[in-house]
C-alpha positions in Angstrom: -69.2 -26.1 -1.3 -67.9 -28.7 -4.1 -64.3 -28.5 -4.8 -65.0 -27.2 -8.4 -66.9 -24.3 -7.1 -64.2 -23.2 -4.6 -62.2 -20.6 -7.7 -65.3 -18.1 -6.5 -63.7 -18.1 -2.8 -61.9 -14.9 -1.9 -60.8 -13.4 1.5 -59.8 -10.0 2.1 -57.2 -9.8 5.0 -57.3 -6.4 7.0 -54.8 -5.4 9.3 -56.0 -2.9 12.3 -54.7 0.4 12.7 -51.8 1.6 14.7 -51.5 1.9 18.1 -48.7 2.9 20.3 -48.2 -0.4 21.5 -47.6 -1.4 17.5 -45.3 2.2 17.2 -43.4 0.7 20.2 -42.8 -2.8 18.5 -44.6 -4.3 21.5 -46.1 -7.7 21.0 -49.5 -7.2 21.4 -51.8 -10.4 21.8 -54.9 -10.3 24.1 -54.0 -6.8 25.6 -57.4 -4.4 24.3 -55.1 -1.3 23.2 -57.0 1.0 21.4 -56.2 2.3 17.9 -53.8 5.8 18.2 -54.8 9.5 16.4 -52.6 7.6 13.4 -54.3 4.6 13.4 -57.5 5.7 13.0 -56.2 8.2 10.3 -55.1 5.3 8.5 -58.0 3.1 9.2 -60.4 5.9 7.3 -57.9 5.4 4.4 -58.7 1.9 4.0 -62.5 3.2 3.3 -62.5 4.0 -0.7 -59.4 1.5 -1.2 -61.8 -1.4 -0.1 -65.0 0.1 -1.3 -63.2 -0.5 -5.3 -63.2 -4.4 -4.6 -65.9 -5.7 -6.7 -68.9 -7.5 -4.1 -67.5 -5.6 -1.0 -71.0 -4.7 -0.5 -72.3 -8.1 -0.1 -69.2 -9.5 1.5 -69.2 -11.4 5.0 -67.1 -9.4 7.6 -65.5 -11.2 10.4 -63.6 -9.2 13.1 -61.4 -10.0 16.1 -63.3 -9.4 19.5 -60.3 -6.6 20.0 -61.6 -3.3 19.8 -58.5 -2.1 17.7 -59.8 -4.3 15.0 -63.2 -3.8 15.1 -62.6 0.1 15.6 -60.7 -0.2 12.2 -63.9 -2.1 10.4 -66.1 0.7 11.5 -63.6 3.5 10.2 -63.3 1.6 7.0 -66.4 1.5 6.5 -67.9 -1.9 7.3 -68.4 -2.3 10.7 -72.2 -2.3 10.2 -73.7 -6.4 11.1 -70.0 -7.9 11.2 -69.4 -11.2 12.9 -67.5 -10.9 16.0 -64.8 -14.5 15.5 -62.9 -15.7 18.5 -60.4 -17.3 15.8 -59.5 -14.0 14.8 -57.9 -12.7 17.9 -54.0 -12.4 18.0 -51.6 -14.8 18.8 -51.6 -15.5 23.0 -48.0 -14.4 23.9 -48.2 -15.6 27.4 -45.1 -14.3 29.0 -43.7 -12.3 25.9 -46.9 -10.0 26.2 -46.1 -6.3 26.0 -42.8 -7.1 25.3 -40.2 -6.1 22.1 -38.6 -9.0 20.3 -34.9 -6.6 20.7 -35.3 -6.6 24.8 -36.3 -10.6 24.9 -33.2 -11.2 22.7 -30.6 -9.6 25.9 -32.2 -12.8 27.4 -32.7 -15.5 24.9 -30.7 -14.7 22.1 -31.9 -15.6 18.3 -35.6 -15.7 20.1 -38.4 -15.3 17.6 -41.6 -16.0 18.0 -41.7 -18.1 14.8 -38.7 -20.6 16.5 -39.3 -20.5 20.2 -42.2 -21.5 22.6 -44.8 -19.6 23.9 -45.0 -19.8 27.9 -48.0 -19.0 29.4 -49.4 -18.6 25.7 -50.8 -20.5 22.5 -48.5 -22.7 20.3 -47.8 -21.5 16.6 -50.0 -24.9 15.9 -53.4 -24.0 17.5 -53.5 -20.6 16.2 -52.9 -22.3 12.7 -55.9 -24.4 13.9 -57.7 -21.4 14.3 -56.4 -19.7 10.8 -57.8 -22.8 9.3 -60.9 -22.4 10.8 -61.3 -19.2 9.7 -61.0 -20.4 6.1 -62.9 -23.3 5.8 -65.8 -21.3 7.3 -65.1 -19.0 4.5 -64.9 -21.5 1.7 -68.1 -23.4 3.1 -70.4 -19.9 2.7 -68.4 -18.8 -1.4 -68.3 -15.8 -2.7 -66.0 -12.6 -0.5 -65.0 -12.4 3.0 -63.5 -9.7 4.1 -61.8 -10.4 7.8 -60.6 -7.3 10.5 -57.8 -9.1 12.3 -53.9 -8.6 13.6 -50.8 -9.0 11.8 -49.5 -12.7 13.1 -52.4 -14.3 12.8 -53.4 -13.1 9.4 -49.6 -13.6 8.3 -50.6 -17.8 9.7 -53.8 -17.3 7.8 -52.2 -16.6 4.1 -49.9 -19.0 4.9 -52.4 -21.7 5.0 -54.2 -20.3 2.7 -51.5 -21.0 0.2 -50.8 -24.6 1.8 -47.7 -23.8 3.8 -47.1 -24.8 7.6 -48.3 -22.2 10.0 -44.3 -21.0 10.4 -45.0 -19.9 6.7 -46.2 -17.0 8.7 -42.6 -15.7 8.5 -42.6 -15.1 5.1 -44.9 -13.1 5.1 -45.2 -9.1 6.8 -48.1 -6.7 7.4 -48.3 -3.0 7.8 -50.8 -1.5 10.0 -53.8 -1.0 8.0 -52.7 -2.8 5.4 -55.2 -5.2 2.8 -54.5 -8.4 1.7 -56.3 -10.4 -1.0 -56.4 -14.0 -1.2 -57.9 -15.8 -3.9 -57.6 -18.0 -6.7 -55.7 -18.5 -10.5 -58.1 -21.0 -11.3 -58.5 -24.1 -9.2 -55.4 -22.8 -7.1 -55.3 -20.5 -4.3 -52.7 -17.8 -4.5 -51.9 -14.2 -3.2 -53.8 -11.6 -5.6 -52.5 -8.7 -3.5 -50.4 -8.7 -0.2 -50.0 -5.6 2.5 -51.7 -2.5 0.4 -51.8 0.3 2.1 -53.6 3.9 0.9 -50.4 5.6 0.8 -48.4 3.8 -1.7 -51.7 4.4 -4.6 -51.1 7.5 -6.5 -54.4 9.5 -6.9 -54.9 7.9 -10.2 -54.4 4.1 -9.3 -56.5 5.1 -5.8 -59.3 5.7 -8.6 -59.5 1.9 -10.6 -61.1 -0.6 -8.5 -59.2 -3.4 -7.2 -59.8 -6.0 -10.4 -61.6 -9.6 -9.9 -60.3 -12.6 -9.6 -59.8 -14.2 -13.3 
């Protein structure tokens, strides 16, 4: 796509339900939990909050292999002919997997993903690698993607979206089944919308379609 065509681009940034490994505060990379009573609850919310996103119906939907993700595209109504995308799986937490951020701190104080390596897992740079395939795939085909994914490595993938390092991450949070918009103020890629979820719309707003990019 020419660079001049690019404004058109928009991605819409889903976060999978809960499960009780998310309840818990657990990092939860590669391990296939399945979404909990809540998160599937929340996940059919999503339904009419996406369905009022102008050219939803002819968008591209990526998923992450996981079935908590692709659980949550099917409850929210587009789980029909997605693409399952390798570059949408979590971030590999090697050693830290299954594990709370609180419990690894009695051992390594101050430890954050965000600051600290990974053993056994993926380095913050190769899954913004894979965040930045994910967009220039998206960029290539125009027009709306929407993508089913987890919370760190869509937090990487907004940050590159708006040109920050994949640490930018950090800045950035996600409920579970939460929708993100990413698009464009003219040439310039910016944040239209950022961790919606269907309970903070009051009936009327839940009514008025998520506007267009202008």
């Amino acid at each position: 796509m020419a660079a001049d065509d690019e404004s058109s681009v928009r991605l819409v940034l889903v976060r999978h339900g809960e499960t009780t490994w998310s309840r818990e505060r657990r990092h939860t990379g590669r391990t296939d939990i399945p979404l909990d009573d809540e998160g599937r609850r929340r996940a059919e919310l999503l339904r009419p909050l996406l369905a009022g996103i102008p050219g939803i119906d002819g968008a591209v939907v990526c998923v992450s292999p996981l079935r908590r993700a692709r659980d949550t595209a099917a409850l929210a109504g587009l789980g029909d002919g997605a693409i399952v995308c390798d570059d949408l799986l979590e971030w590999d937490y090697g050693v830290y997997e299954g594990r709370r951020t609180s419990d690894i701190r009695e051992e390594i104080p101050g430890w954050s993903v965000w600051t600290h390596p990974i053993e056994g897992g993926e380095t913050m740079t190769e899954v913004g690698a894979r965040a930045d395939r994910m967009i220039a795939a998206a960029v290539e085909r125009g027009g709306l993607t929407a993508m089913f994914a987890h919370a760190h490595v869509l937090r990487i993938l907004g940050a590159r979206w708006c040109g920050l390092p994949p640490d930018g991450g950090r800045l950035f949070t996600l409920e579970p089944a939460s929708l993100s918009i990413l698009g464009h103020e003219r040439e310039v890629r910016v944040i239209e919308h950022w961790d919606l979820v269907p309970g903070e719309f009051t009936s009327a707003r839940a009514e008025q379609p998520l506007p267009s990019s202008q």
